[in-house]
C-alpha positions as CSV (number, residue, x, y, z in Angstrom):
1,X,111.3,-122.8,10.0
2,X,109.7,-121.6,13.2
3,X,109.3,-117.7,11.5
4,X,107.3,-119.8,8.9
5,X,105.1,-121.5,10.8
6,X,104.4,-118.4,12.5
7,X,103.4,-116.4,9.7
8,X,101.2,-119.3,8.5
9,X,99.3,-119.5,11.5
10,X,99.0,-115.5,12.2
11,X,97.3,-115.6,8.4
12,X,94.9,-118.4,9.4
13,X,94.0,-116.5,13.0
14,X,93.6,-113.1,10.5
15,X,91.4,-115.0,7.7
16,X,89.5,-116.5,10.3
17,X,88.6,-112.9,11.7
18,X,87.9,-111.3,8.7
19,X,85.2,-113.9,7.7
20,X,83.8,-113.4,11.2
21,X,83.7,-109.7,10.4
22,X,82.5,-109.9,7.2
23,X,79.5,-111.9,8.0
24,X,78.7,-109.5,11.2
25,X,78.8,-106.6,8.8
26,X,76.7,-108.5,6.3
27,X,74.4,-108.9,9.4
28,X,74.7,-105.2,10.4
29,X,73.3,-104.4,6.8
30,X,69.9,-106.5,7.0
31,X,69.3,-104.7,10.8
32,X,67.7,-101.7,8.7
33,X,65.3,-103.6,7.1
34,X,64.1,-106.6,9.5
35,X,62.0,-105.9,12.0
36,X,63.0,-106.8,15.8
37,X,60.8,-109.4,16.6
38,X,61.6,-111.7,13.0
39,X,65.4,-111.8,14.2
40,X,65.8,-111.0,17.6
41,X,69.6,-111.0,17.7
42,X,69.5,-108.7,14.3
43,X,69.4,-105.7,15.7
44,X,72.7,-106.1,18.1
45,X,74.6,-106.4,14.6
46,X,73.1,-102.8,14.0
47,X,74.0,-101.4,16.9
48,X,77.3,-102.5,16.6
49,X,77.8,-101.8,13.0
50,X,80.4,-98.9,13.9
51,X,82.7,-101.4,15.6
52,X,82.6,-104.0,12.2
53,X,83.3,-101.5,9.9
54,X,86.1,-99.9,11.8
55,X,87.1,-103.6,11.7
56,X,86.6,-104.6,8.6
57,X,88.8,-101.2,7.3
58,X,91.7,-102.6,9.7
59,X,91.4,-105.9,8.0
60,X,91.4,-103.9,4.6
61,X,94.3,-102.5,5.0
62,X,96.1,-105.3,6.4
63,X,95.1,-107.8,3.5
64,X,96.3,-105.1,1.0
65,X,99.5,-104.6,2.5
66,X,99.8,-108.6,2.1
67,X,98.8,-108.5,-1.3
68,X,96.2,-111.3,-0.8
69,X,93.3,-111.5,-2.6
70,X,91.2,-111.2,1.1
71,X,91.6,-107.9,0.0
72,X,88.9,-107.9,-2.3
73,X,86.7,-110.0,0.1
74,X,86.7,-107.8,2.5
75,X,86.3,-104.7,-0.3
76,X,83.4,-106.4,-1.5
77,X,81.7,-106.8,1.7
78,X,82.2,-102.9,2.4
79,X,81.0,-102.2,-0.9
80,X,78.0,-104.2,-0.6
81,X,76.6,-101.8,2.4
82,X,76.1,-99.1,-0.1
83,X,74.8,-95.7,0.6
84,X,73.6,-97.9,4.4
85,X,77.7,-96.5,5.2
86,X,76.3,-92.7,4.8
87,X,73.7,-93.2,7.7
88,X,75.9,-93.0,10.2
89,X,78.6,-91.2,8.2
90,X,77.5,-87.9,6.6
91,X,78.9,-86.7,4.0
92,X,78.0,-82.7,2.4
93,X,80.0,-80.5,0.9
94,X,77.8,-77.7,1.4
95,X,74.8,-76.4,3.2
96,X,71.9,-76.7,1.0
97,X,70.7,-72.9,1.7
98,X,67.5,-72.1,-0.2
99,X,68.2,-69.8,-3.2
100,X,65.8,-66.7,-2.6
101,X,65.0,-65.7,0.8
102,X,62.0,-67.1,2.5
103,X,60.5,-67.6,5.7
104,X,62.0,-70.2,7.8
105,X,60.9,-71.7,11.2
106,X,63.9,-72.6,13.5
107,X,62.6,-75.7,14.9
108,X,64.8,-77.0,18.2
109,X,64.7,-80.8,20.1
110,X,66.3,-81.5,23.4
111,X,66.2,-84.4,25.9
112,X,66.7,-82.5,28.9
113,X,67.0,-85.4,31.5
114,X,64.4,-83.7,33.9
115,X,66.9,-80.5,33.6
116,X,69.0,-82.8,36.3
117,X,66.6,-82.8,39.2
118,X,67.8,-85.9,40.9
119,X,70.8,-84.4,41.5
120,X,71.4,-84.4,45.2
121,X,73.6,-81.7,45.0
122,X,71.1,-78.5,44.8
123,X,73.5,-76.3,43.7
124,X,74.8,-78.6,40.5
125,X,70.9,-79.4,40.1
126,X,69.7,-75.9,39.4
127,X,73.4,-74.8,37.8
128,X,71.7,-77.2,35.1
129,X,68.4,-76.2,35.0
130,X,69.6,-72.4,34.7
131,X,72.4,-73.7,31.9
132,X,69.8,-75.2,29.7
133,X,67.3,-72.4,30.3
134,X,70.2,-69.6,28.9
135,X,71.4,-71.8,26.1
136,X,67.4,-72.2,24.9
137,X,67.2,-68.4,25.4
138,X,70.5,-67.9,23.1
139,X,69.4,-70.3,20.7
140,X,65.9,-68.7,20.4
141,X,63.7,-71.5,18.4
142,X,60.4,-70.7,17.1
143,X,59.5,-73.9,17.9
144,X,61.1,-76.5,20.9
145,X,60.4,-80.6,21.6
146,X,61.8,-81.2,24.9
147,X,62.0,-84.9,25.4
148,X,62.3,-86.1,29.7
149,X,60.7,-82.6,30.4
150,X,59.8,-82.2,33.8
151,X,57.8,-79.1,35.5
152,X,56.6,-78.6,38.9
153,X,53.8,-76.2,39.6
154,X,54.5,-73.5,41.5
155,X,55.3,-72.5,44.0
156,X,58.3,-74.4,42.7
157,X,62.0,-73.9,41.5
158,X,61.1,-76.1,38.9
159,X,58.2,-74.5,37.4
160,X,60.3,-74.8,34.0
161,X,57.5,-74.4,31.6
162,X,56.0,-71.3,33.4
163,X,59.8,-70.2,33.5
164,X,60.5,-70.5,29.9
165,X,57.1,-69.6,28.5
166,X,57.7,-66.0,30.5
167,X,61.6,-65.6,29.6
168,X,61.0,-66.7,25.6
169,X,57.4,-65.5,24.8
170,X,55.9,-68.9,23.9
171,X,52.4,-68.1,23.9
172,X,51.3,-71.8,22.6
173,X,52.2,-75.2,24.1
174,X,51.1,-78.5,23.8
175,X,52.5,-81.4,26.7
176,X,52.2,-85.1,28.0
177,X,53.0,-86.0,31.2
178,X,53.1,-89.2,34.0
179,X,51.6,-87.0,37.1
180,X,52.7,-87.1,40.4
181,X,49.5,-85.4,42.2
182,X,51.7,-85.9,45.8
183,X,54.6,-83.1,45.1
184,X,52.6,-81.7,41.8
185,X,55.6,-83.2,39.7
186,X,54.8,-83.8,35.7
187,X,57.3,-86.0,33.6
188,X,56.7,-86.0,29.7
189,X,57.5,-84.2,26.9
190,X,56.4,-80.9,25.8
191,X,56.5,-78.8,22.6
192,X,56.8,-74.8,23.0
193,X,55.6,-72.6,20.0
194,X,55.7,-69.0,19.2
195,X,53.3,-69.6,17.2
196,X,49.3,-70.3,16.9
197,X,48.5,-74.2,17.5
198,X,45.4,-74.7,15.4
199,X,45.0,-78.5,16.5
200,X,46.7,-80.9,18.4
201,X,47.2,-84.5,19.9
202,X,48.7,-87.5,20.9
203,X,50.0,-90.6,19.0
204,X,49.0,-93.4,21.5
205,X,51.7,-95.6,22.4
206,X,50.7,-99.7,23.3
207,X,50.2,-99.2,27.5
208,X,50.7,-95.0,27.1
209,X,48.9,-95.0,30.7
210,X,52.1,-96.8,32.3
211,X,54.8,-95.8,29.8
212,X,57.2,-92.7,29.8
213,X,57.5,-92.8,26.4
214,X,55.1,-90.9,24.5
215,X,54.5,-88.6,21.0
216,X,52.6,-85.7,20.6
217,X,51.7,-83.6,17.1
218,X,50.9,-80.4,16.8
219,X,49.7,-78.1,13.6
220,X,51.2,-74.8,14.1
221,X,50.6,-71.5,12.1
222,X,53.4,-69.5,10.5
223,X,52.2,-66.6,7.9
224,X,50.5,-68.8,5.1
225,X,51.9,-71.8,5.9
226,X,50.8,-74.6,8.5
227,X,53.2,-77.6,9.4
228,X,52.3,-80.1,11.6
229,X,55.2,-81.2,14.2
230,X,55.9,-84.3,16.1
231,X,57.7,-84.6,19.5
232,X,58.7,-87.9,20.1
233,X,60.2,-90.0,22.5
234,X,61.2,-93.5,21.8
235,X,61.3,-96.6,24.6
236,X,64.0,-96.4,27.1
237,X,66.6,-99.0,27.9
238,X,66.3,-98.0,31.4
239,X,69.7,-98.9,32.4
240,X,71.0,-99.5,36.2
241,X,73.5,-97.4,38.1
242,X,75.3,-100.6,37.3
243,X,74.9,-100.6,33.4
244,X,76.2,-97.0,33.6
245,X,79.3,-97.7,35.7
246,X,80.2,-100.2,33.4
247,X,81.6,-97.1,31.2
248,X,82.5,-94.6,33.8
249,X,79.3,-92.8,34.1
250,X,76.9,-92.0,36.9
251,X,73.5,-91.2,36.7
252,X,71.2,-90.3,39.4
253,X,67.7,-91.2,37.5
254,X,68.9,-94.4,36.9
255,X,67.8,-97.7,39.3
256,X,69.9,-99.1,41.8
257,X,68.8,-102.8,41.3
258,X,71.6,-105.3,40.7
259,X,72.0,-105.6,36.8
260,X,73.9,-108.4,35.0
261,X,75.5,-108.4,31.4
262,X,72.7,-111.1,30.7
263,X,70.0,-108.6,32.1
264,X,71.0,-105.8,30.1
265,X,70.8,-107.7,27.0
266,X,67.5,-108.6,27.7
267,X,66.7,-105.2,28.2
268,X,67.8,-104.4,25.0
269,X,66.1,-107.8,23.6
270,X,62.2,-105.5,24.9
271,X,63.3,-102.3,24.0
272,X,63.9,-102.7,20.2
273,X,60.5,-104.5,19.2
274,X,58.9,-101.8,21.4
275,X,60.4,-98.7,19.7
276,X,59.5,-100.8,16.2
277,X,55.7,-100.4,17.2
278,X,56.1,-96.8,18.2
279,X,57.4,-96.0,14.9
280,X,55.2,-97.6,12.8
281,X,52.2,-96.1,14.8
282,X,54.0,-92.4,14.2
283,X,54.7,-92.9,10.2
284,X,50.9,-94.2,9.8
285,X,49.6,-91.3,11.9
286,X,52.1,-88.6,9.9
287,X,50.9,-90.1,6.6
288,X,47.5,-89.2,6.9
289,X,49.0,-85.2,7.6
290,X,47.2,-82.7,5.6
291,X,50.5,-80.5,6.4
292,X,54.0,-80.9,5.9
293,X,55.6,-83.1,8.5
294,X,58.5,-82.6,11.0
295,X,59.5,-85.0,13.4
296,X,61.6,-84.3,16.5
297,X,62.5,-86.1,19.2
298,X,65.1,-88.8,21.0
299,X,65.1,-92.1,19.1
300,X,66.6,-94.1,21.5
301,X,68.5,-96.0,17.9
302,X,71.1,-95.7,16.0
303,X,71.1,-94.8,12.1
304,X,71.7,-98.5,11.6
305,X,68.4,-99.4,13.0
306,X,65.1,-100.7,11.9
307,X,63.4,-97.5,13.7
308,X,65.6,-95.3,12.0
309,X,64.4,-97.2,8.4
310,X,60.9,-96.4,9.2
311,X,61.3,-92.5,9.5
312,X,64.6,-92.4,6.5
313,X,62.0,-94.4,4.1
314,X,58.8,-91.3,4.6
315,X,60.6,-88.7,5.3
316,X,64.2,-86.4,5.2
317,X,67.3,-86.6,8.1
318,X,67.9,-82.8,8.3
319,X,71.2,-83.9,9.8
320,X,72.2,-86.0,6.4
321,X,70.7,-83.1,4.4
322,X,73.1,-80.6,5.8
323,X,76.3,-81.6,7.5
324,X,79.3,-83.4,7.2
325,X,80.7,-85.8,9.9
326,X,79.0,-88.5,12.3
327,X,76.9,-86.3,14.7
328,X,77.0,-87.5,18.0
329,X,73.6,-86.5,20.0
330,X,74.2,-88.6,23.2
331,X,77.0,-87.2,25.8
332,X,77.1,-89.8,28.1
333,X,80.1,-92.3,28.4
334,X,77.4,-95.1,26.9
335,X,78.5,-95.3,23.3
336,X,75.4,-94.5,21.9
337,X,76.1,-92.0,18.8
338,X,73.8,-90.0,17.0
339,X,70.4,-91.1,18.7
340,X,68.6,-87.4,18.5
341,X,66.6,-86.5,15.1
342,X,64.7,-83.9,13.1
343,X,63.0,-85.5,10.2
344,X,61.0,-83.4,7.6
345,X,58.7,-84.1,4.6
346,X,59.7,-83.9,1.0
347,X,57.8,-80.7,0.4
348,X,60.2,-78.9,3.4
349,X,64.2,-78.3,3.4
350,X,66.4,-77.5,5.9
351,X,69.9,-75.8,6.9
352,X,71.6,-74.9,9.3
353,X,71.8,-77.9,11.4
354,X,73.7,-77.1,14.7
355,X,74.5,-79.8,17.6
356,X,74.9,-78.2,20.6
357,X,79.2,-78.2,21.8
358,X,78.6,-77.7,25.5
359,X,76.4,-80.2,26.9
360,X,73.8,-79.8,30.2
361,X,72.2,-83.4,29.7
362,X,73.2,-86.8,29.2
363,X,71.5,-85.4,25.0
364,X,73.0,-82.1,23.2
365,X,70.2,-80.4,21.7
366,X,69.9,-80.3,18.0
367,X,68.4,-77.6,15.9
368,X,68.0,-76.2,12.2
369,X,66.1,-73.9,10.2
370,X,63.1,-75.4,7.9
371,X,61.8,-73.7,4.7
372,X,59.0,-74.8,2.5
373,X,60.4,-75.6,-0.9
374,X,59.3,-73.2,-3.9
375,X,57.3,-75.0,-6.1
């Protein structure tokens, strides 16, 4: 009878890890819609969500195969996240192309990690810099949101503004930056345009004089139509060299203080009610737009986030409106997923999305085309 006894307790160890799943998923659902600070643990669950519902299939399966009715439990649970599954999980059968030609702006945004300039190998460093440079050159967007720009004024190797405004004709520009006045270094974000910038601004961020994190808007002229675009770059973990080791990777901007599982958690315990304030200051700022409204920038969350909620519920993921598949953004080791967005308003549509194959940064750049709709 020990065969018995052995199935008995390998169904009690499996039904006790499927509840455990289930109510982690069931968790992972209410992350969208609860902000940070009400639940502070909620947002792990959301993070995490990729792992429960790989999980929870397994356990799908599994039940099935023993013709148990925790087959249903778990079916349930799976079906109770909804269209929330299709955030993360993209699913188009075509590219919405619009149906008479129009004008379209091809609209680009790239975290460029400083184009690598804390490599200590010069020759990888500016191997980087020139790689990125070319791939924005074959690209050619109308209109590019770097995120972690950095430019040095000349006389500098780095004078990557100066650089790329001479190589791709962007007349019009609009940048914020953390100064360093000792070796003229600027570290922001900056939006290039080859077209006419009729206004522009910031979206102040809680302590923007301290912060790297910041968001800029910018009404830009195309023909007869105007849209107003957003560059925007969410709060950083700021991770160790440690916290990056922990999955194989290295990273020279990174700190070098002693980090601990706990520490990192709490890192992530800041970060998430920080990025919440961000975004609702962005989506009350873009709501008062007299334009149409694209968004670009490096989220620093997942599609399973309660950042990621703010933007989905005002406005369109270009990604979701046009491709198939789950659209990984970050190229680091860190299992971070699709983190990199272009959200557009209602009156706009988009195809064409493209995420970059090759990557120069820890971030493939993302880009699509955007067309106003015909009324």
């Amino acid at each position: 009878m020990s065969w018995f006894k052995k199935i008995v307790r390998l169904s009690t160890v499996m039904k006790i890890l499927s509840i455990v799943v289930i109510c982690c998923l069931l968790l992972a659902y209410l992350a969208p819609y609860v902000h940070p600070d009400t639940i502070k643990i909620l947002p792990f669950f959301g993070l995490t969500y990729p792992i429960f519902i790989c999980l929870a299939l397994v356990f799908l399966i599994y039940w099935a195969l023993a013709k148990s009715r925790w087959f249903f439990y778990v079916l349930i649970t799976i079906i109770c996240g909804g269209n929330l599954h299709f955030r993360t999980l993209s699913v188009r059968f075509s590219d919405p192309k619009p149906k008479t030609e129009t004008d379209f702006w091809h609209i680009m945004s790239y975290n460029v990690r400083l184009f690598d300039v804390y490599n200590v190998s010069i020759k990888a460093r500016n191997k980087s810099r020139d790689s990125i440079v070319r791939y924005i050159q074959r690209v050619d967007p109308d209109v590019v949101c770097f995120q972690e720009f950095f430019h040095q004024d000349k006389p500098s190797a780095f004078s990557t503004k100066d650089t790329l405004i001479k190589l791709m004709g962007y007349q019009y520009y609009h940048e914020r930056y953390s100064h360093r006045i000792r070796n003229r270094q600027n570290f922001g974000i900056c939006m290039l345009s080859k077209y006419p910038i009729i206004a522009k601004g910031d979206v102040m961020f809680e302590n923007f004089k301290t912060t790297d994190n910041y968001c800029i808007f910018a009404d830009i002229v195309k023909g007869q139509d105007t849209i107003r675009f957003y560059d925007i770059h969410l709060q950083s973990i700021k991770l160790q060299q440690q916290d990056y080791e922990l999955f194989g990777e290295k990273n020279a901007q990174a700190g070098s203080k002693t980090s601990t599982i706990h520490l990192l958690i709490d890192k992530l315990r800041i970060a998430y009610p920080a990025r919440a304030e961000q975004a609702k200051r962005v989506v009350e700022h873009l709501k008062t737009s007299p334009y149409p409204v694209v968004v670009c920038g490096d989220f620093n969350d997942t599609p399973m986030s309660y950042v990621y909620n703010q933007f989905n519920s005002n406005l369109v993921d270009s990604y979701r409106e046009t491709s198939t598949g789950i659209g990984v953004t970050y190229a680091g080791r860190v299992p971070a997923g699709r983190i990199d967005y272009i959200f557009h308003s209602g009156d706009l549509g988009a195809y064409g999305f493209e995420i970059q194959k090759v990557a120069f940064s820890d971030h493939r750049a993302i880009d699509c085309k955007i067309y106003k709709k015909q009324l």
